[in-house]
Backbone as a chain_set.jsonl record, in Angstrom:
{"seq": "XXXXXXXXXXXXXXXXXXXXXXXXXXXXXXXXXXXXXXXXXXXXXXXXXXXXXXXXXXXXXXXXXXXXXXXXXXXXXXXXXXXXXXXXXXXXXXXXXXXXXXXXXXXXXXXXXXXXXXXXXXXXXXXXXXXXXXXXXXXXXXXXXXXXXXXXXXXXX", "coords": {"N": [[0.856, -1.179, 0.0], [0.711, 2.055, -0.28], [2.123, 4.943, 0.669], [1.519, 7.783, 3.13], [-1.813, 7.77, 2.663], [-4.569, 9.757, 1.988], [-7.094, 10.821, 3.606], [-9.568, 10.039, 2.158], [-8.437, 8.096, 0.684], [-8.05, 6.138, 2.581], [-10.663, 5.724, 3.977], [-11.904, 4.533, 1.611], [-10.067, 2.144, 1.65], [-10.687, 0.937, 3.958], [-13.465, 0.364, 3.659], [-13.568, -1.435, 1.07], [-12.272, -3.086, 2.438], [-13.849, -4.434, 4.391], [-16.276, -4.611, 2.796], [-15.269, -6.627, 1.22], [-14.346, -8.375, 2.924], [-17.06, -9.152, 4.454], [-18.285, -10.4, 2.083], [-17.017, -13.116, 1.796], [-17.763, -13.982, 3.969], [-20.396, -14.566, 4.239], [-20.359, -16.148, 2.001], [-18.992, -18.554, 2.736], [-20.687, -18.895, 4.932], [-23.028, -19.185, 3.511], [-22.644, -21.784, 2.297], [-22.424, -23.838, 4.435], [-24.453, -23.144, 5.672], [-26.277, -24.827, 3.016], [-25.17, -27.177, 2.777], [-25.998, -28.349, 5.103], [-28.475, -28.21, 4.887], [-29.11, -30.012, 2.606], [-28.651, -32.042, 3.863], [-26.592, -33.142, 3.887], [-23.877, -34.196, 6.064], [-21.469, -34.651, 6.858], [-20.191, -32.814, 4.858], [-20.734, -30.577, 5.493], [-19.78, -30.033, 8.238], [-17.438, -30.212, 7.044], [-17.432, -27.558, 5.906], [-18.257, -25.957, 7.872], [-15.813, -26.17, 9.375], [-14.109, -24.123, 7.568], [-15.756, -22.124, 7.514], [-15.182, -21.307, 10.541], [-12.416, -21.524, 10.355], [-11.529, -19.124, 8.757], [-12.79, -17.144, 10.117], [-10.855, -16.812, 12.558], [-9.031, -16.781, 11.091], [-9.368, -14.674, 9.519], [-11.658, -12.821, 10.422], [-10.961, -12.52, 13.37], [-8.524, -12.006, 13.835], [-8.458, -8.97, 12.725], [-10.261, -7.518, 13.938], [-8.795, -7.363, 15.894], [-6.454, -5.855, 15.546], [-7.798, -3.709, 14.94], [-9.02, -2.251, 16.949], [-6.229, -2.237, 18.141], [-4.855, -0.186, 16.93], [-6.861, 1.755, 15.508], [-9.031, 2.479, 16.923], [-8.023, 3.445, 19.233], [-7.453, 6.136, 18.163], [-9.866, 7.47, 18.497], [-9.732, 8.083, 20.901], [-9.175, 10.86, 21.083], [-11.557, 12.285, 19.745], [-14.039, 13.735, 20.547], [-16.981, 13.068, 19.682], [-16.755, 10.534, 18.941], [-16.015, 8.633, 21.049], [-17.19, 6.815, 22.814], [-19.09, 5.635, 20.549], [-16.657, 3.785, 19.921], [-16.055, 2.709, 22.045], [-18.3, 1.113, 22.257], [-18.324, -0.273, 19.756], [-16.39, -2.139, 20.124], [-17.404, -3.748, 22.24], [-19.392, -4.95, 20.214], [-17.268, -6.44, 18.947], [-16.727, -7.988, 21.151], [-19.135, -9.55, 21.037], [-18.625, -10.472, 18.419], [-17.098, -12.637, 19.231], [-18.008, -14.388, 20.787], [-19.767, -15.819, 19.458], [-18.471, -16.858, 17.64], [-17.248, -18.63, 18.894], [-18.943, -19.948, 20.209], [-19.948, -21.282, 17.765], [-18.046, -22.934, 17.144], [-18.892, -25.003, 18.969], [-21.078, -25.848, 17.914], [-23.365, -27.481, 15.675], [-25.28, -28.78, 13.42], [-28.15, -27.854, 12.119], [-28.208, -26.017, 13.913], [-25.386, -24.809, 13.866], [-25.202, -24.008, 11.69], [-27.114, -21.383, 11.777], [-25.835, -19.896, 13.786], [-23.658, -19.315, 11.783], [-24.713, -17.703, 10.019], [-25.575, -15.723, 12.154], [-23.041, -14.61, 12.426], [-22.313, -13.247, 9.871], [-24.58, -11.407, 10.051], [-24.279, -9.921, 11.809], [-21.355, -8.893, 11.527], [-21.83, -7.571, 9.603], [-23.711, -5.255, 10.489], [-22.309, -4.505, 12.268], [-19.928, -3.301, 10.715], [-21.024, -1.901, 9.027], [-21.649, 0.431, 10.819], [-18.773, 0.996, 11.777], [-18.028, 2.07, 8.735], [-19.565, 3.845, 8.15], [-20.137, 5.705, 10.184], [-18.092, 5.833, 13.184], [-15.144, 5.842, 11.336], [-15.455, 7.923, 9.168], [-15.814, 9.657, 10.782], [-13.599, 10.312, 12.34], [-11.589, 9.979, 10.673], [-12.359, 12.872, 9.967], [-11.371, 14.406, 11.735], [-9.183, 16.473, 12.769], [-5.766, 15.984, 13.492], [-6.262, 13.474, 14.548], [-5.056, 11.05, 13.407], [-5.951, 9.05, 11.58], [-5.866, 7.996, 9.236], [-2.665, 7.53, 9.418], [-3.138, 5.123, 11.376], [-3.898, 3.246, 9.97], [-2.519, 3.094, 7.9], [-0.64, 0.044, 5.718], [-1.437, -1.413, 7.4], [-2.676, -4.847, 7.172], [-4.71, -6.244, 8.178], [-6.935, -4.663, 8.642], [-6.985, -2.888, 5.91], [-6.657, -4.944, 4.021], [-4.934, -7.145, 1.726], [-2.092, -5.482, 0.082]], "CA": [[0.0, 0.0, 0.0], [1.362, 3.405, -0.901], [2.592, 5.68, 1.704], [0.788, 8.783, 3.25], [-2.709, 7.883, 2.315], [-5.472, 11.03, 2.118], [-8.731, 10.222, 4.46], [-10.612, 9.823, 1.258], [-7.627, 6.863, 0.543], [-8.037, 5.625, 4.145], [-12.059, 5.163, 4.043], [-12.147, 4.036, 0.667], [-9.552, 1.031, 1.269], [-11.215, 0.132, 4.855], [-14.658, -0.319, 3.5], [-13.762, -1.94, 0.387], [-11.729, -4.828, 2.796], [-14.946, -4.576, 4.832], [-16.843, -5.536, 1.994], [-14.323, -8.611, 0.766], [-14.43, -9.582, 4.011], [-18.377, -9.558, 4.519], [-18.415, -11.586, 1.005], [-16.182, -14.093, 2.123], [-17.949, -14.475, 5.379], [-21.414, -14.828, 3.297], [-20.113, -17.528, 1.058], [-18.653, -19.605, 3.948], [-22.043, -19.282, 5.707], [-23.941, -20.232, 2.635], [-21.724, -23.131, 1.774], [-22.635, -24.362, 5.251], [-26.697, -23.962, 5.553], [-26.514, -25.402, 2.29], [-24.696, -28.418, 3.504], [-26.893, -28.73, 6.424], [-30.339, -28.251, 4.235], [-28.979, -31.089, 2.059], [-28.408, -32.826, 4.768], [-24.526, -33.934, 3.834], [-23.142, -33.75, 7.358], [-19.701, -34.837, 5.903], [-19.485, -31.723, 3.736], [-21.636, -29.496, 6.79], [-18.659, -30.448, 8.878], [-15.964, -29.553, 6.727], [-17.613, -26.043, 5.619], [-18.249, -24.979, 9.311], [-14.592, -26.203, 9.365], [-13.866, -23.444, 7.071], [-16.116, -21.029, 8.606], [-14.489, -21.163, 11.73], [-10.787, -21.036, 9.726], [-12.11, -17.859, 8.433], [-12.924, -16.375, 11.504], [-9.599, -17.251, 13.345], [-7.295, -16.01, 10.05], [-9.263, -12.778, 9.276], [-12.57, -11.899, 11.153], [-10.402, -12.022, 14.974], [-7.012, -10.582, 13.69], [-8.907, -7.974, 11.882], [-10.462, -6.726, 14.927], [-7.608, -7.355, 17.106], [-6.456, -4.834, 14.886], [-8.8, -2.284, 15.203], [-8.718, -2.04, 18.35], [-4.973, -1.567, 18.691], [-4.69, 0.804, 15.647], [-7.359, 2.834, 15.027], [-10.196, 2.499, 18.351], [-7.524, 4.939, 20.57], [-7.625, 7.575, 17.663], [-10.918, 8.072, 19.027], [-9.933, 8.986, 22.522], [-9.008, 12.417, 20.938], [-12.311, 12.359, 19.302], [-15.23, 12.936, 21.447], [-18.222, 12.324, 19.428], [-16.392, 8.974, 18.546], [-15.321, 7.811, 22.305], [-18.605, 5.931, 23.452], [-18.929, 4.495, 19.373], [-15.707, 3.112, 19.533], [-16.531, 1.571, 22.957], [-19.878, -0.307, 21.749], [-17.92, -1.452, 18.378], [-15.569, -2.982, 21.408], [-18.947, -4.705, 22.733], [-19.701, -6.387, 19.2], [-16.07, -7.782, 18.731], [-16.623, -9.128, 22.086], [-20.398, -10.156, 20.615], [-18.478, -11.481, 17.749], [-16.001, -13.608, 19.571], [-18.411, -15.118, 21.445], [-20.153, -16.131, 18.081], [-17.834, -17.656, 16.965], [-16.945, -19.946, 19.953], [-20.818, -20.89, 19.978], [-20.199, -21.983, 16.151], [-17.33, -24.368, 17.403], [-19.24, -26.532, 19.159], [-22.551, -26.325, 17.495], [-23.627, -28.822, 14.707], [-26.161, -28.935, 12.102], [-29.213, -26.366, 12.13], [-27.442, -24.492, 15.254], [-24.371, -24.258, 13.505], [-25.725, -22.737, 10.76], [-27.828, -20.381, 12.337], [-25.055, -19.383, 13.992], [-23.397, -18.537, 10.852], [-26.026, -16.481, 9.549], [-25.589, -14.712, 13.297], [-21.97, -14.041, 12.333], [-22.194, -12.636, 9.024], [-25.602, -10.283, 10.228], [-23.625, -9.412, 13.07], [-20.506, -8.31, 11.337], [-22.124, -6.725, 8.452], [-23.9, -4.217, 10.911], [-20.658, -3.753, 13.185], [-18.717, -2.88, 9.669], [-21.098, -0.565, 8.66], [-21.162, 1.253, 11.651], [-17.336, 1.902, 11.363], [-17.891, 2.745, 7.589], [-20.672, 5.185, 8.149], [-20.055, 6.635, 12.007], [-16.557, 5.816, 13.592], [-14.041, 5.678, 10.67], [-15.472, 8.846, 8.588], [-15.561, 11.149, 12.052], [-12.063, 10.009, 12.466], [-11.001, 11.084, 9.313], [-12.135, 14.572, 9.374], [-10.777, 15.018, 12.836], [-7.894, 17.434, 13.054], [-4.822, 15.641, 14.021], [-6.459, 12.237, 15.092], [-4.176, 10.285, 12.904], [-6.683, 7.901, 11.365], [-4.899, 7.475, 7.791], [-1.437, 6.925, 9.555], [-3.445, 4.454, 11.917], [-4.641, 2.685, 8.881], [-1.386, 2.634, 6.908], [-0.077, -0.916, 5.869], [-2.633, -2.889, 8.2], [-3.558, -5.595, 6.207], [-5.671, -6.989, 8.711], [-7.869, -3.627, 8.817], [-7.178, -2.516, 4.688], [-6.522, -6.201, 2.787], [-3.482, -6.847, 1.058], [-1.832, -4.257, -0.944]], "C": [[0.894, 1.231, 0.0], [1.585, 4.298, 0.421], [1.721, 6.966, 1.573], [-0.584, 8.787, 2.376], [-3.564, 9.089, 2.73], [-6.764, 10.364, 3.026], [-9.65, 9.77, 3.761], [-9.909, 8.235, 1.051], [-7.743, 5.821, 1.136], [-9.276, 4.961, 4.226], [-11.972, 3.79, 3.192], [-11.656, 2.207, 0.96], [-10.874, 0.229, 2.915], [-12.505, -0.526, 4.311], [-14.509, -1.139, 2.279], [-12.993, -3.361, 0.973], [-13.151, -4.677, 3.616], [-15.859, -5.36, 3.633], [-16.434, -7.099, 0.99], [-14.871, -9.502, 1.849], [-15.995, -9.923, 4.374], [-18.62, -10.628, 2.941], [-17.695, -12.431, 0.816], [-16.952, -14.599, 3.035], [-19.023, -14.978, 4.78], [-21.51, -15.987, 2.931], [-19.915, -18.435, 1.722], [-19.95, -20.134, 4.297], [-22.826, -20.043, 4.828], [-23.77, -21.151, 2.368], [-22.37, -23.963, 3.029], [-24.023, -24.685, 5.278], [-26.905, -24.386, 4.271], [-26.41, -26.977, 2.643], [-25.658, -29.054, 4.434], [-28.819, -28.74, 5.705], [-30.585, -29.663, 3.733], [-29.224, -32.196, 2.694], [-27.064, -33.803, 5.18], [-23.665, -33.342, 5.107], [-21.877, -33.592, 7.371], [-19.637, -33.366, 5.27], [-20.265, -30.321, 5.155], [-20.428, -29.27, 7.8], [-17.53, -29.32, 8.449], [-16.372, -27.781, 6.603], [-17.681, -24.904, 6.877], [-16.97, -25.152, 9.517], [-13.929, -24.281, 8.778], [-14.483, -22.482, 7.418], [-15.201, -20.834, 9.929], [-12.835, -21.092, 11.487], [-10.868, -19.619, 10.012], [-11.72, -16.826, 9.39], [-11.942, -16.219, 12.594], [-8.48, -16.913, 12.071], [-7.863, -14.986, 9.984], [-10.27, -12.198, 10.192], [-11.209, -11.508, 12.214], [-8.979, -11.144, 14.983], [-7.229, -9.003, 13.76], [-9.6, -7.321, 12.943], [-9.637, -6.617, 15.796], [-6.751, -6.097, 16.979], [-6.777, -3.421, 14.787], [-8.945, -1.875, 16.166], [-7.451, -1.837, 19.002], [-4.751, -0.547, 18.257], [-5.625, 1.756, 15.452], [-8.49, 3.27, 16.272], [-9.583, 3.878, 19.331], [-7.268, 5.685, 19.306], [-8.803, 7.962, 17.99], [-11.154, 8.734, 20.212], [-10.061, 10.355, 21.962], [-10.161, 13.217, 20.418], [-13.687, 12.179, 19.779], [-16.431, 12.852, 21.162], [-17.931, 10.862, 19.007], [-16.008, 7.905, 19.812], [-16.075, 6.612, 22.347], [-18.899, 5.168, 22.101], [-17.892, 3.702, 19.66], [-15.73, 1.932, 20.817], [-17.879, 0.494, 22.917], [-19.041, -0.489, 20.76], [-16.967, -2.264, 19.153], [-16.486, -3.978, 21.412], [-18.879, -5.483, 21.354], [-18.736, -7.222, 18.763], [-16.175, -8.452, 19.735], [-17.702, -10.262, 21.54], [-19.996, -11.342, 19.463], [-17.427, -13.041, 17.844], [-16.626, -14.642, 20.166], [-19.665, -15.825, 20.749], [-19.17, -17.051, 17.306], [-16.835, -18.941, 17.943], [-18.228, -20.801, 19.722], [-20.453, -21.948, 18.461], [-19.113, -23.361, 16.169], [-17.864, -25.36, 17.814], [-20.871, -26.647, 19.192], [-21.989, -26.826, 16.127], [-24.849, -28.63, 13.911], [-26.472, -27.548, 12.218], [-28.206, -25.243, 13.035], [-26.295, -23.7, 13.978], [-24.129, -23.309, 12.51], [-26.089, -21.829, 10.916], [-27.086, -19.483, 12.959], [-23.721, -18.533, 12.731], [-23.844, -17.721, 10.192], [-25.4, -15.259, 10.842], [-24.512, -13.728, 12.668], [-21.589, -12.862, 11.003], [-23.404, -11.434, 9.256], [-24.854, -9.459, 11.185], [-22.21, -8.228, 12.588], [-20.46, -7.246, 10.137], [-23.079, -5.185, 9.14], [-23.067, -3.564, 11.867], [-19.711, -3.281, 11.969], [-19.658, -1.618, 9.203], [-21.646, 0.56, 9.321], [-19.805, 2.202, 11.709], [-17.206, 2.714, 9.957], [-18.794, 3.992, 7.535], [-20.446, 6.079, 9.201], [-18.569, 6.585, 12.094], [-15.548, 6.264, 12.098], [-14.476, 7.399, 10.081], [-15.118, 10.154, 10.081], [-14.059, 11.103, 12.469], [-11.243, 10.37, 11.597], [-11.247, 12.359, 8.964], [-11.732, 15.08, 10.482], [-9.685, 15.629, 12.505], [-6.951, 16.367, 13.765], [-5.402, 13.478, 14.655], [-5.943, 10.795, 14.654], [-4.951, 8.43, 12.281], [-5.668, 7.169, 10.19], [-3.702, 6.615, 8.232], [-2.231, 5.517, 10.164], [-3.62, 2.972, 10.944], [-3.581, 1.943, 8.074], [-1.018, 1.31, 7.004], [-0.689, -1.991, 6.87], [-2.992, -3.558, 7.513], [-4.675, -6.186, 7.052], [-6.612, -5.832, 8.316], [-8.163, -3.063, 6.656], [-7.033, -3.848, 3.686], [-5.05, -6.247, 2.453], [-3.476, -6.275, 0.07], [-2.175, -4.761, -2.407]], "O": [[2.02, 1.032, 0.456], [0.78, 3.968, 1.291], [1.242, 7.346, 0.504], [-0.667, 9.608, 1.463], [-3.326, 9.512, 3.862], [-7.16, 9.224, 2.782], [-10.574, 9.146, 4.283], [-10.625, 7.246, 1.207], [-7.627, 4.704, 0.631], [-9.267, 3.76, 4.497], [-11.96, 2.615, 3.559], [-12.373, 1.244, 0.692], [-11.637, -0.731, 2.801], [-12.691, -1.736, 4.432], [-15.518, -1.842, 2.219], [-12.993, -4.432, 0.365], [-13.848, -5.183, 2.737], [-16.058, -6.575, 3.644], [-16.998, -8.04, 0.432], [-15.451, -10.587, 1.889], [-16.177, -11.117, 4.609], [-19.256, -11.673, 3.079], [-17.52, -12.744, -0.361], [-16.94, -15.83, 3.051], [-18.819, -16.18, 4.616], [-22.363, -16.81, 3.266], [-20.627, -19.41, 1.483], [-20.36, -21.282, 4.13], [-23.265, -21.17, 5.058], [-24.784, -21.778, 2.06], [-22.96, -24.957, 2.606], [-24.644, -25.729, 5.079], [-28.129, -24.391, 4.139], [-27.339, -27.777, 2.751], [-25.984, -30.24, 4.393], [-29.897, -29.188, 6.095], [-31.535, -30.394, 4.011], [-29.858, -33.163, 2.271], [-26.699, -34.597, 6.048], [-22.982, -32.318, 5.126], [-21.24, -32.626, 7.792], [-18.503, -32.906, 5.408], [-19.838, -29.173, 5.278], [-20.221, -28.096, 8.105], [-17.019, -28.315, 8.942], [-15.69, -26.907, 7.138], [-17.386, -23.711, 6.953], [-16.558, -24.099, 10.006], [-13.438, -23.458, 9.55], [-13.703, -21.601, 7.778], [-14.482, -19.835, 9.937], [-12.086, -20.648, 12.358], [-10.492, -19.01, 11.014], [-10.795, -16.019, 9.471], [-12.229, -15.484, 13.539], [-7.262, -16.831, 12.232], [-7.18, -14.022, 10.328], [-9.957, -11.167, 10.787], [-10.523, -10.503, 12.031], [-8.524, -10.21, 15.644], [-6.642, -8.127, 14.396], [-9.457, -6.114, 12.752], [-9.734, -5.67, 16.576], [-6.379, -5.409, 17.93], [-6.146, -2.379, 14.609], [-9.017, -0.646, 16.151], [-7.373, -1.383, 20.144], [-4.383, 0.304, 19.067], [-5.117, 2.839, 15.159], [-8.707, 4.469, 16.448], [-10.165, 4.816, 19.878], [-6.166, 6.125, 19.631], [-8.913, 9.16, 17.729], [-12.044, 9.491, 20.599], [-11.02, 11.032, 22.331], [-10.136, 14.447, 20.457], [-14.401, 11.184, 19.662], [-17.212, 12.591, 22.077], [-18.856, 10.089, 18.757], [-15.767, 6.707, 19.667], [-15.645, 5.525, 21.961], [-19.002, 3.956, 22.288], [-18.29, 2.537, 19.666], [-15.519, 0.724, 20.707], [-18.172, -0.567, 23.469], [-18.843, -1.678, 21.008], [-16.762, -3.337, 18.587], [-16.41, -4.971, 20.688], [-18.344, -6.592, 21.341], [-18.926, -8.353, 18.314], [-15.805, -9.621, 19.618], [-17.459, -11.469, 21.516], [-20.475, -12.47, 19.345], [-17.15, -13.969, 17.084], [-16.086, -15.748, 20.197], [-20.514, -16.364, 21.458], [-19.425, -17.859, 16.414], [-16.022, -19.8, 17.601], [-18.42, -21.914, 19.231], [-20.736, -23.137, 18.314], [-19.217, -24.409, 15.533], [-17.631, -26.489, 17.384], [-21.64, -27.194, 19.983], [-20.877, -26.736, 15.606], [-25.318, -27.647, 14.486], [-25.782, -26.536, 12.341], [-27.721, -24.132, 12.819], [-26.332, -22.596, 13.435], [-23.377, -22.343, 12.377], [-25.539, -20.965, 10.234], [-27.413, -18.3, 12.866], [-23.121, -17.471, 12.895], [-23.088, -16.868, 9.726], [-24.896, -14.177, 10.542], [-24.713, -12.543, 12.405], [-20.825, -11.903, 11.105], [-23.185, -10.417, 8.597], [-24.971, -8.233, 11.172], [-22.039, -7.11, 13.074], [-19.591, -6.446, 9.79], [-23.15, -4.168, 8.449], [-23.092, -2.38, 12.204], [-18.622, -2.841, 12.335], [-19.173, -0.501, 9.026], [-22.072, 1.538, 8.707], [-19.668, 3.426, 11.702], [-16.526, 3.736, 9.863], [-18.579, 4.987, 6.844], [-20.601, 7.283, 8.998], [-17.846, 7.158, 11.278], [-15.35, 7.479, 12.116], [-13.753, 8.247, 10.604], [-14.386, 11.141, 10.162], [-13.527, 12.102, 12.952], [-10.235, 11.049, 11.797], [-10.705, 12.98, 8.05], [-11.644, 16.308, 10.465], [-9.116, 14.989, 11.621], [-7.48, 15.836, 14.742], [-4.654, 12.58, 15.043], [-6.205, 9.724, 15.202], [-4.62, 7.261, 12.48], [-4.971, 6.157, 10.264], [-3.495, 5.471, 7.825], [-2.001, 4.569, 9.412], [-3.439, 1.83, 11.365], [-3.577, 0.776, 7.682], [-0.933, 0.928, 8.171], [-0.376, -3.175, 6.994], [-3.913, -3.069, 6.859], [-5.627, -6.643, 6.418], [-7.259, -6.215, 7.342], [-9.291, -2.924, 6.184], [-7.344, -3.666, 2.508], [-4.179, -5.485, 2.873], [-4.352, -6.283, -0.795], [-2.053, -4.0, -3.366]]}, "num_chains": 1, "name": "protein.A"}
């Protein structure tokens, strides 16, 4: 990724890995309640397998992330403090979503994938609509630098 991105640079890349990553998470899920409609437990198995990869290589990094990197540019930012502490709350919401999905099995497990992808598609566009833009027109709050070279938070370059 290119050095000294503009706030317009900064949005743009977050929400467009936001949206990879919600159509990744999607496909997983569907792959699974498909599996489980069919009724092929063997292939239901492996796909929640892969759901739960997923979620342990990019959802949990990717907030682990956000929360080191860009969450405290909000201290300086005080219509963003109290957002950035509830988008806290749904990574906890989504961590504990994605334990549930380990040791559920058929219908559950599915259902639980559905949870994860509804769940993370209204915690992403929270940050794309509220947190991330008020952060970028802050004065000095260092969102862009925050941003720079994260692949967990922008994708790979």
């Amino acid at each position: 990724m290119a050095s000294h991105l503009s706030a317009g640079q900064a949005l743009a890349a977050v929400r467009s890995h936001h949206a990879d990553m919600l159509d990744r998470a999607s496909a997983l899920s569907q792959a699974l309640t498909a599996a489980v409609e069919a009724g092929d437990s063997g292939t239901a198995y492996d796909e929640k397998g892969n759901l739960i990869e997923w979620c342990a290589d990019d959802l949990v990094p990717h907030c682990v992330a956000e929360e080191g990197r860009i969450y405290p540019a909000a201290a300086g930012v005080a219509e963003a403090q109290l957002l950035a502490e509830g988008l806290r709350h749904d990574h906890e919401a989504l961590a504990a979503l994605v334990e549930e999905l380990r040791v559920s099995d058929g219908v559950r497990a599915a259902a639980v994938g559905q949870a994860i992808v509804r769940a993370f598609a209204l915690h992403a566009d929270k940050e794309d609509a509220l947190l991330f833009p008020a952060l970028a027109e802050a004065p000095g709050s260092g969102f862009s630098e925050a941003i720079e070279g994260l692949e967990e938070v922008v994708g790979a370059a």
